[in-house]
DRENPA-801953 format. One line per field, with one value per residue (C-alpha): chain; x, y, z. Coordinates in Angstrom, 3 decimals. Last residue first. Example, Ala and Ser with C-alpha at 12.3 -4.5 7.8 and 13.67 -1.06 7.14 Angstrom:
<sites>
chain	c(A;A) .
east	c(13.670;12.300) .
north	c(-1.060;-4.500) .
up	c(7.140;7.800) .
</sites>
This chain:
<sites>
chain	c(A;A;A;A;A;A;A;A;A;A;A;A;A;A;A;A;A;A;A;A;A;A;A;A;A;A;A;A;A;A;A;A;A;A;A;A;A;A;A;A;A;A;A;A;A;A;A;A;A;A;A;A;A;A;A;A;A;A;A;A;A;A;A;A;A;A;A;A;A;A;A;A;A;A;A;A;A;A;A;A;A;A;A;A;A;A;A;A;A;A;A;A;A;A;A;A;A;A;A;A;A;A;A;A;A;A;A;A;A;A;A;A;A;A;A;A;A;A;A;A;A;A;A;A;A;A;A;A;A;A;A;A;A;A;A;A;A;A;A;A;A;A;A;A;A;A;A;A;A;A;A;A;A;A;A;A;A;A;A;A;A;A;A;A;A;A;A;A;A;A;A;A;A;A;A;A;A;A;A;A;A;A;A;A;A;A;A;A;A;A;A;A;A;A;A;A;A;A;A;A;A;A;A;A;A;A;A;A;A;A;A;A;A;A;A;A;A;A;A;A;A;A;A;A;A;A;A;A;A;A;A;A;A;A;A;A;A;A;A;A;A;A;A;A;A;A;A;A;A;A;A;A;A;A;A;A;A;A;A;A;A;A;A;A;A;A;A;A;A;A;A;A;A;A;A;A;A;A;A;A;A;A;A;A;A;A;A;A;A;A;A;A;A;A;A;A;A;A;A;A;A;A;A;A;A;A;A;A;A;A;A;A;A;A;A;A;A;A;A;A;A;A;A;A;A;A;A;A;A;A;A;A;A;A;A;A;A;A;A;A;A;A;A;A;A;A;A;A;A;A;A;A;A;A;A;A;A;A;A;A;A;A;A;A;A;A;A;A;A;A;A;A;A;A;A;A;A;A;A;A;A;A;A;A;A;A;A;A;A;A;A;A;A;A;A;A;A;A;A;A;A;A;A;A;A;A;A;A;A;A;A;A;A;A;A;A;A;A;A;A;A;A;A;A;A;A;A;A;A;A;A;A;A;A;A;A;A;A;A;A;A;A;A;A;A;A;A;A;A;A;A;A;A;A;A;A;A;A;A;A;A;A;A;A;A;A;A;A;A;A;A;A;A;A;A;A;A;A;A;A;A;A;A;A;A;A;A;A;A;A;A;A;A;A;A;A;A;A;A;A;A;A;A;A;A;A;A;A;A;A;A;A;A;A;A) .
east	c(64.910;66.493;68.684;69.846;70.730;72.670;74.251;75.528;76.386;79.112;80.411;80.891;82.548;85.040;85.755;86.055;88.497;90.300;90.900;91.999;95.106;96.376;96.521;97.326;100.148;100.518;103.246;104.076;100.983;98.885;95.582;92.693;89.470;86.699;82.707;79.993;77.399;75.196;75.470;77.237;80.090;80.009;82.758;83.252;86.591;87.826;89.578;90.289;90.033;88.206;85.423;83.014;84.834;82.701;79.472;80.413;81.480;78.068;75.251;73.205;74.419;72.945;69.740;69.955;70.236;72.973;75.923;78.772;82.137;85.425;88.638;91.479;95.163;95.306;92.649;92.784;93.939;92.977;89.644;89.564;90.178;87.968;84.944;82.503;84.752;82.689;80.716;83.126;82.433;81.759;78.291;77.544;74.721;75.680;79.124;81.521;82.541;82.584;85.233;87.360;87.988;89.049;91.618;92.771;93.404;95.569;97.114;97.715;99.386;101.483;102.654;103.403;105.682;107.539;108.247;109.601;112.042;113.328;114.141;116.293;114.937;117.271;118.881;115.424;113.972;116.850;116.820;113.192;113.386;116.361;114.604;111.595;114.259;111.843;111.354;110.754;110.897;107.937;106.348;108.980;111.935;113.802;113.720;114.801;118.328;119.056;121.504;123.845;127.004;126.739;130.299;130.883;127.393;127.584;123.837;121.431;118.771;120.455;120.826;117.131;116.626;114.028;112.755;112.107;108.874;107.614;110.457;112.303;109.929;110.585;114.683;114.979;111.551;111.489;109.537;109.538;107.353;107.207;105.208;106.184;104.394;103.679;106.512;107.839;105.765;106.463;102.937;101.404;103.876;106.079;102.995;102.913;103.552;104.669;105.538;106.193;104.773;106.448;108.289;104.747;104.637;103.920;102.093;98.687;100.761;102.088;98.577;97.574;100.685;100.598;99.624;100.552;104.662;105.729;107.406;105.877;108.463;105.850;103.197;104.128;103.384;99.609;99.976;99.894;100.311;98.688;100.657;100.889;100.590;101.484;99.775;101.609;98.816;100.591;103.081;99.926;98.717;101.547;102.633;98.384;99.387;102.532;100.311;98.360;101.245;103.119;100.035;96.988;95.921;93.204;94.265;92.123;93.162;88.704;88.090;91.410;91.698;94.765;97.048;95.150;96.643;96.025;96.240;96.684;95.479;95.680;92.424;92.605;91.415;89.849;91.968;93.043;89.165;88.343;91.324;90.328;86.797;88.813;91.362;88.465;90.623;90.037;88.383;84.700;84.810;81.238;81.082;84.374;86.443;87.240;86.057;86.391;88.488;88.148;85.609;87.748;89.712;93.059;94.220;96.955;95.505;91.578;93.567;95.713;92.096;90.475;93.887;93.128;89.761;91.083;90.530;88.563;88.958;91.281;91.289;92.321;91.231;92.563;90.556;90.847;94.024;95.582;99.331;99.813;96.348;96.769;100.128;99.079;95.997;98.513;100.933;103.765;106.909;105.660;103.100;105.803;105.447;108.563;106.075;107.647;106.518;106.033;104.262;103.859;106.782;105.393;102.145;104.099;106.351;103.527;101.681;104.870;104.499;100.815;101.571;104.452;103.533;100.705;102.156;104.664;101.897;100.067;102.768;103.610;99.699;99.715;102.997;101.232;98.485;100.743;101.901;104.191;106.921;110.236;112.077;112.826;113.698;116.610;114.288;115.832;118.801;117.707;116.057;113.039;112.360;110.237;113.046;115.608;113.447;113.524;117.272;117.536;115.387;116.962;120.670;119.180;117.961;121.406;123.058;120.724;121.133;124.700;125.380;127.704;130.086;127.087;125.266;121.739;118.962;116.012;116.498;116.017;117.416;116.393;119.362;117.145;113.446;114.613;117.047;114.248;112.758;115.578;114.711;111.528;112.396;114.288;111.277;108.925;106.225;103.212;100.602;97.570;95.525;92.381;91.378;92.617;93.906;94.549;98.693;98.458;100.949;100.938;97.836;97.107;94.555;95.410;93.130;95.717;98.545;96.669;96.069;98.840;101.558;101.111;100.054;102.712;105.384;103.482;103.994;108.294;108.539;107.231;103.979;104.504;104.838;101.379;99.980;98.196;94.491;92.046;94.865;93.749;92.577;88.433;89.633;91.658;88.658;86.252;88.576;89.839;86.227;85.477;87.087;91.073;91.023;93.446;94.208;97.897;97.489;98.529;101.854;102.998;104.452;107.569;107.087;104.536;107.292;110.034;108.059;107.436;111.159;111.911;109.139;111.002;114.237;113.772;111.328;114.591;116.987;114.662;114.976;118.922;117.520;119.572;120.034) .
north	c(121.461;118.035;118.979;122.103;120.343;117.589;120.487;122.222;119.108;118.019;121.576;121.128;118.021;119.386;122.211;120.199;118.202;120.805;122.318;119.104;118.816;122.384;121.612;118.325;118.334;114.764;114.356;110.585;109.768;107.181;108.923;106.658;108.501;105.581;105.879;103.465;101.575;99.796;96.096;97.585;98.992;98.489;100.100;102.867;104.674;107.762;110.341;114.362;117.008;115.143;116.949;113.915;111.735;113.154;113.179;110.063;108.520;110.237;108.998;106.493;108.727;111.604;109.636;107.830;110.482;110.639;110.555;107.696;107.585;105.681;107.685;105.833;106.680;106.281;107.149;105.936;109.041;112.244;110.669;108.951;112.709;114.891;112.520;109.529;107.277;103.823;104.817;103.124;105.498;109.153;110.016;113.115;115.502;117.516;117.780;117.467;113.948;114.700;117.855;115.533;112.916;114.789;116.686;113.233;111.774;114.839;114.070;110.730;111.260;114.103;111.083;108.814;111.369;112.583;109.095;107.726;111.012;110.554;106.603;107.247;109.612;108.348;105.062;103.790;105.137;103.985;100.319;100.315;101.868;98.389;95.858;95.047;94.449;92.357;88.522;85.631;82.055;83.378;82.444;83.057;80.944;79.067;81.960;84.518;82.312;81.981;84.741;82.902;82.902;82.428;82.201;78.305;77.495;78.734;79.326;77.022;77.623;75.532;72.291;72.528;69.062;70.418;74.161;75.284;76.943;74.872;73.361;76.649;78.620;76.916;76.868;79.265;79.746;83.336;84.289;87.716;88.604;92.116;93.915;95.555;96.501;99.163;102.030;102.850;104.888;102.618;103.391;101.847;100.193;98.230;96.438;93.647;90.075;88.709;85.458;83.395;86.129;87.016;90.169;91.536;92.443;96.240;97.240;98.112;99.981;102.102;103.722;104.388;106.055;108.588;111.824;110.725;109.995;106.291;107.097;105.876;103.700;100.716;102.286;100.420;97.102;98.531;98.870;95.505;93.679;90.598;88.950;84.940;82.906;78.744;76.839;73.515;73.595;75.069;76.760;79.064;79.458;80.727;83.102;84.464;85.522;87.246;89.131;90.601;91.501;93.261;95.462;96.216;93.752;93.400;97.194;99.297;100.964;101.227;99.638;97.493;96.586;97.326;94.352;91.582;88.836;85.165;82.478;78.813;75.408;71.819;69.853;65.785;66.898;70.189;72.480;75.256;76.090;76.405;78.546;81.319;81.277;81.969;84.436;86.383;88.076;92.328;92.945;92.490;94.500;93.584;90.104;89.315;87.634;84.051;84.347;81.276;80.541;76.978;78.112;79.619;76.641;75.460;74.481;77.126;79.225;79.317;80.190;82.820;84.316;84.261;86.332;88.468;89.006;90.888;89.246;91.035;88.482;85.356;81.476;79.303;76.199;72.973;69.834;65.977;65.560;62.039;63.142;61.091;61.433;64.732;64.547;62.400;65.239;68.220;66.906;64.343;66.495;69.805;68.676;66.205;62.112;60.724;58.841;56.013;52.987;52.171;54.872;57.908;59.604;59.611;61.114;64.354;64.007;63.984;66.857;69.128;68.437;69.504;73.206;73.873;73.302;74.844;77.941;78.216;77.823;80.191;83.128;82.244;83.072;86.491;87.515;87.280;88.963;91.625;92.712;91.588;90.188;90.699;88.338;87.114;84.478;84.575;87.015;86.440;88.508;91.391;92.579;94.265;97.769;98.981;100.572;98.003;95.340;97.644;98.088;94.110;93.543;96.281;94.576;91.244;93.142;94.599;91.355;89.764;92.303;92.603;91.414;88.249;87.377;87.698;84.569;84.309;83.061;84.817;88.523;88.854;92.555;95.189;97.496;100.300;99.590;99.157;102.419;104.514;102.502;103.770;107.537;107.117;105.658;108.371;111.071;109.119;107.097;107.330;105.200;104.092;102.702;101.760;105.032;108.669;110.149;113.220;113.940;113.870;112.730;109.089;108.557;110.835;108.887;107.763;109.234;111.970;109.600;107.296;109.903;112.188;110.975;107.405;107.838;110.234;107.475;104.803;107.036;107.952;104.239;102.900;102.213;98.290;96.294;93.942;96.286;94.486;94.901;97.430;100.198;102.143;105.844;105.064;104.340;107.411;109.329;107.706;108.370;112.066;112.565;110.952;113.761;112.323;111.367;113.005;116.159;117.554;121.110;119.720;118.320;121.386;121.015;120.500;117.055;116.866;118.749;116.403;113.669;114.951;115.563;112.125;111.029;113.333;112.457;109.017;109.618;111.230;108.223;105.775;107.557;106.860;102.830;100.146;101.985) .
up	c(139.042;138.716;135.728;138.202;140.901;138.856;137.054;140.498;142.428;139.441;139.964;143.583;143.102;140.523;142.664;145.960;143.915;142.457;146.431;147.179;144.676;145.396;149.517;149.487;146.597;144.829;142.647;143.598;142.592;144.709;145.836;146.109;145.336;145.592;144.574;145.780;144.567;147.540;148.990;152.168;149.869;146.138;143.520;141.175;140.419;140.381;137.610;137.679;135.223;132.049;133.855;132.712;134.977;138.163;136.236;135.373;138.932;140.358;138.331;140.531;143.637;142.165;141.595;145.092;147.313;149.834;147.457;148.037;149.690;149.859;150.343;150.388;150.967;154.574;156.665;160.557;162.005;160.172;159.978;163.438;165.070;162.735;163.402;162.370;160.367;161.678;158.911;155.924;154.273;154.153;153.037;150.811;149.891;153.422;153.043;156.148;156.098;152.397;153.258;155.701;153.616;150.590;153.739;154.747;151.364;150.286;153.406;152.932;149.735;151.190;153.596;150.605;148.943;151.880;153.097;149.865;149.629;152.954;152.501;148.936;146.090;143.484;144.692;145.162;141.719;139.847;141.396;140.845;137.101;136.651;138.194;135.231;133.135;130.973;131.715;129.898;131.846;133.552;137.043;139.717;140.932;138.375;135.812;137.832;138.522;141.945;143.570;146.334;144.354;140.294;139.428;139.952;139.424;135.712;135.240;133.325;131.036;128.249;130.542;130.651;132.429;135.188;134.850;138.494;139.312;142.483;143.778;142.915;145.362;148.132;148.243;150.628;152.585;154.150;150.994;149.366;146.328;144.276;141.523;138.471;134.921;134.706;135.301;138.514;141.616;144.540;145.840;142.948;139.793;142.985;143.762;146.663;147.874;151.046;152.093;155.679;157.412;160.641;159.073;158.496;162.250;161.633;158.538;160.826;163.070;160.664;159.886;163.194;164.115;161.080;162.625;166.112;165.112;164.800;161.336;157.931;155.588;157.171;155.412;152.084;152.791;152.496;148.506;146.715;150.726;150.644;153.748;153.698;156.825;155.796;157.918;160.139;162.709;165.784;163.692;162.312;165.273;166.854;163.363;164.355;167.172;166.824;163.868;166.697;168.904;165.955;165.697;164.484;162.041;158.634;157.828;156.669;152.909;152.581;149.464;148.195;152.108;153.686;154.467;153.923;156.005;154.266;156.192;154.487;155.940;155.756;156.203;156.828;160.526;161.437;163.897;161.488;161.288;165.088;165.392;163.164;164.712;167.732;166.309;164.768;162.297;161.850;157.823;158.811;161.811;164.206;163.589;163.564;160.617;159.806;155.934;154.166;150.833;149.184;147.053;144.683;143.622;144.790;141.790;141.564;139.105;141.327;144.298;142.743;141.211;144.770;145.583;142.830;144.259;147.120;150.064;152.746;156.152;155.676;155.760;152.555;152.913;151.677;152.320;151.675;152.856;153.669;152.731;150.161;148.509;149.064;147.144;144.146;143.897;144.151;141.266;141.798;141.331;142.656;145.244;146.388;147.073;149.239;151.230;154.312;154.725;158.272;158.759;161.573;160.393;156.935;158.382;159.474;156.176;153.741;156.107;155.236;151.774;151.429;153.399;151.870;148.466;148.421;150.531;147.946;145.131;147.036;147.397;143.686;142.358;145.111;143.158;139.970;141.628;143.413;140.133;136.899;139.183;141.047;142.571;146.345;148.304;150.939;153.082;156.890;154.887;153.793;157.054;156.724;157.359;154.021;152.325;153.211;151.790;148.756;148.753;148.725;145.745;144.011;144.781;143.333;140.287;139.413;139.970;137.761;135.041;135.728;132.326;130.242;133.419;136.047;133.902;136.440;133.825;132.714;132.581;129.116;128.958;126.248;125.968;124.468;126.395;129.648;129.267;128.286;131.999;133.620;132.905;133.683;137.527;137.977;136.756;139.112;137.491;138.108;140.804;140.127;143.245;141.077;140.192;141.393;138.331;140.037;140.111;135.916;133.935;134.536;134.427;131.823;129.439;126.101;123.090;122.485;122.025;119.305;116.406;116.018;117.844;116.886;113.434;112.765;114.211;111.968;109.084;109.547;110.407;107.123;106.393;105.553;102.506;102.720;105.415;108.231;108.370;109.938;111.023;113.918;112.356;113.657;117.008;117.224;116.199;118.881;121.921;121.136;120.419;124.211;125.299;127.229;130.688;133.406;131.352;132.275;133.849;137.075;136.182;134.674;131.173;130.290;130.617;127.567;125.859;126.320;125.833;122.314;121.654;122.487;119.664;117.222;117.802;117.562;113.916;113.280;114.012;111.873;108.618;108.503;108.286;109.778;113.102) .
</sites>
């Protein structure tokens, strides 16, 4: 430390996390009072100081005034909006570490850190985790979320796609193309490759992956829906088939796997996705899984209460790339999401830094793990690997599965009390009974009030409790509301009952305002 002042503002911020963790998970506050909010806003700091606070200042600052304006994701098992998970106490620990050794992982040098050895071995204990073998997935890397990971899986797929059409026409010319999406740039390369269409062909795709498409110069429009009439999010291999098959078009399918609304699953089984690899190698497409929390349900056993659920994760090894969320079901800090490719070598045609002679790794040491930098997005990366390693190695298979099944069944038993509730709808409506609730939900529950006017004001009467936090969105054209439960200290039975509480407190004062 270069100032003896700095150790005891330390001190005093560990001793504040200390406390907050001392406290009972379900007595944290999920959202702070919106006078928390509003007086924290007024002490932020207009312009920068000419000679500084000081550290002993800012630290009060922080404590005093920003701290109790932040909301308790992390603390609290019911923050229940946008699939936010927490982070485990493991995966805490590593992060402190993050933070205080402060690790570019950029470039693979094993005899100056294990930082890339350390995230390699992560990599590999998570595809162990979710039943893949390590080795038919030679690319890998961690990311800042499924989107960034969505943006690679395209860019692969891009590639792919457009370079494998350059050699199918070059074999069919006398003069041979050598163009490349990566070297030449996508026009040079359609032109090459006599493409004038790329489509993207899915079911419910999350609108990061319309945002991948739009980064990668594919453009938003490109994507088309190839669903059935009567299940929006299951393919219509037909319709599916119909669009692979147009000429000068090359092709990309996208597998959501569980919709950001519902958590249902796009297949059904291994069979399904079996399919769908055929058609794909028929027409030279490129099938990519978007998995930010659905990869997940393959830690689930094969037993009736969770059957449903695993079957719509199974077959994802036939994907040519995955991406997902480590900072949902995963539980480690934000921010940390995942990519696999079965494509060696893909990925660094795309991202690889030509002619850096300073970015590169001693060849003779550096083995089979590619250098971060070559193979993902950023050139600057934080130790991102190092609260997933912890977290793995921590709470192992066992622990994984006991956390996300008490997820589902806190989801189950919210599900079950709407589906039961008079002033409430459960959605989607195909969820008519006990027996496809407590089978088919996962870790969504998407619902909206009968009447209008309560249904108008529901997520902020909701919020207003401060107790518990959900999310709005639109199903069938109408608002909704969406409780997705993704903390790793989730209790069913404790965690509903303040739910029903909340709910049946928000019905009382709307009752009695419409009296």
């Amino acid at each position: 430390m270069e100032d003896p002042s700095d150790i005891p503002c330390l001190s005093q911020s560990q001793q504040h996390v200390l406390e907050t963790f001392s406290k009972p998970a379900h007595l944290h506050r999920t959202l702070p009072q919106n006078a928390q909010i509003q007086k924290a806003v007024g002490s932020l700091v207009s312009q920068i100081p000419s000679t500084g606070y000081g550290i002993e200042k800012t630290t009060a600052h922080l404590l005093g005034d920003v701290v109790p304006a932040l909301n308790g994701q992390a603390l609290s098992p019911n923050d229940y909006g946008f699939v936010t998970g927490s982070v485990t106490p493991a995966a805490r620990i590593a992060e402190n570490l993050v933070s205080t050794y402060d690790q570019n992982v950029q470039v693979h040098l094993p005899d100056t850190t294990i930082a890339t050895e350390l995230e390699d071995r992560a990599l590999e204990l998570l595809l162990e985790l979710l039943h893949f073998t390590v080795e038919a997935w030679p690319s890998r890397t961690f990311t800042t979320g499924a989107t960034a990971s969505n943006i690679i899986g395209l860019a692969c797929a891009r590639e792919f796609i457009v370079n494998n059409a350059i050699r199918r026409r070059s074999k069919q010319s006398t003069s041979p193309r050598k163009e490349t999406v990566g070297e030449d740039g996508l026009l040079a390369a359609c032109r090459a490759a006599d493409i004038t269409d790329i489509q993207v062909l899915t079911t419910m795709p999350h609108s990061s992956l319309k945002k991948a498409s739009s980064v990668v110069g594919l453009g938003r429009a490109c994507f088309h829906r190839v669903s059935i009439a009567e299940n929006d999010i299951a393919f219509d291999l037909d319709v599916l088939e119909d669009r692979l098959k147009r000429p000068h078009t090359v092709s990309i399918v996208v597998i959501s796997c569980a919709e950001v609304n519902t958590g249902m699953f796009a297949t059904r089984s291994y069979l399904e996705v079996g399919r769908l690899r055929s058609l794909c190698d028929k027409y030279g497409s490129w099938l990519h899984v978007d998995a930010a929390f659905g990869l997940f349900a393959r830690i689930l056993d094969d037993s009736q209460e969770f059957r449903h659920i695993s079957d719509g994760a199974k077959g994802m090894e036939l994907a040519d790339s995955i991406a997902g969320d480590a900072h949902k079901l995963l539980n480690v800090p934000y921010d940390c999401g995942f990519f696999f490719s079965r494509h060696a070598g893909l990925a660094q045609q795309v991202f690889q830094n030509p002619k850096a002679a300073y970015l590169s790794s001693d060849i003779s040491s550096a083995g089979m793990i590619q250098s971060p930098l070559n193979i993902g997005l950023e050139n600057s990366r934080r130790f991102r690997a190092l609260p997933v390693y912890a977290t793995l190695v921590s709470y192992g298979r066992t622990g994984y599965e006991d956390m996300l099944q008490r997820q589902i069944r806190f989801a189950r038993r919210v599900a079950w009390y709407i589906h039961q509730h008079r002033d409430f709808d459960l959605l989607p409506r195909s969820l008519r009974d006990e027996a496809s609730i407590y089978q088919r939900i996962y870790i969504i529950v998407l619902f909206r009030a009968k009447e209008d006017t309560l249904n108008n004001t529901l997520i902020k009467r909701l919020n207003a409790s401060c107790q518990m936090y959900v999310s709005g969105t639109s199903w069938e054209n109408q608002q909704a509301c969406r409780i997705a439960a993704a903390n790793w200290q989730v209790d069913p039975e404790r965690d509903s009952a303040l739910v029903q509480e909340v709910f049946e407190r928000a019905l009382t004062d709307w009752r009695h305002e419409s009296s």
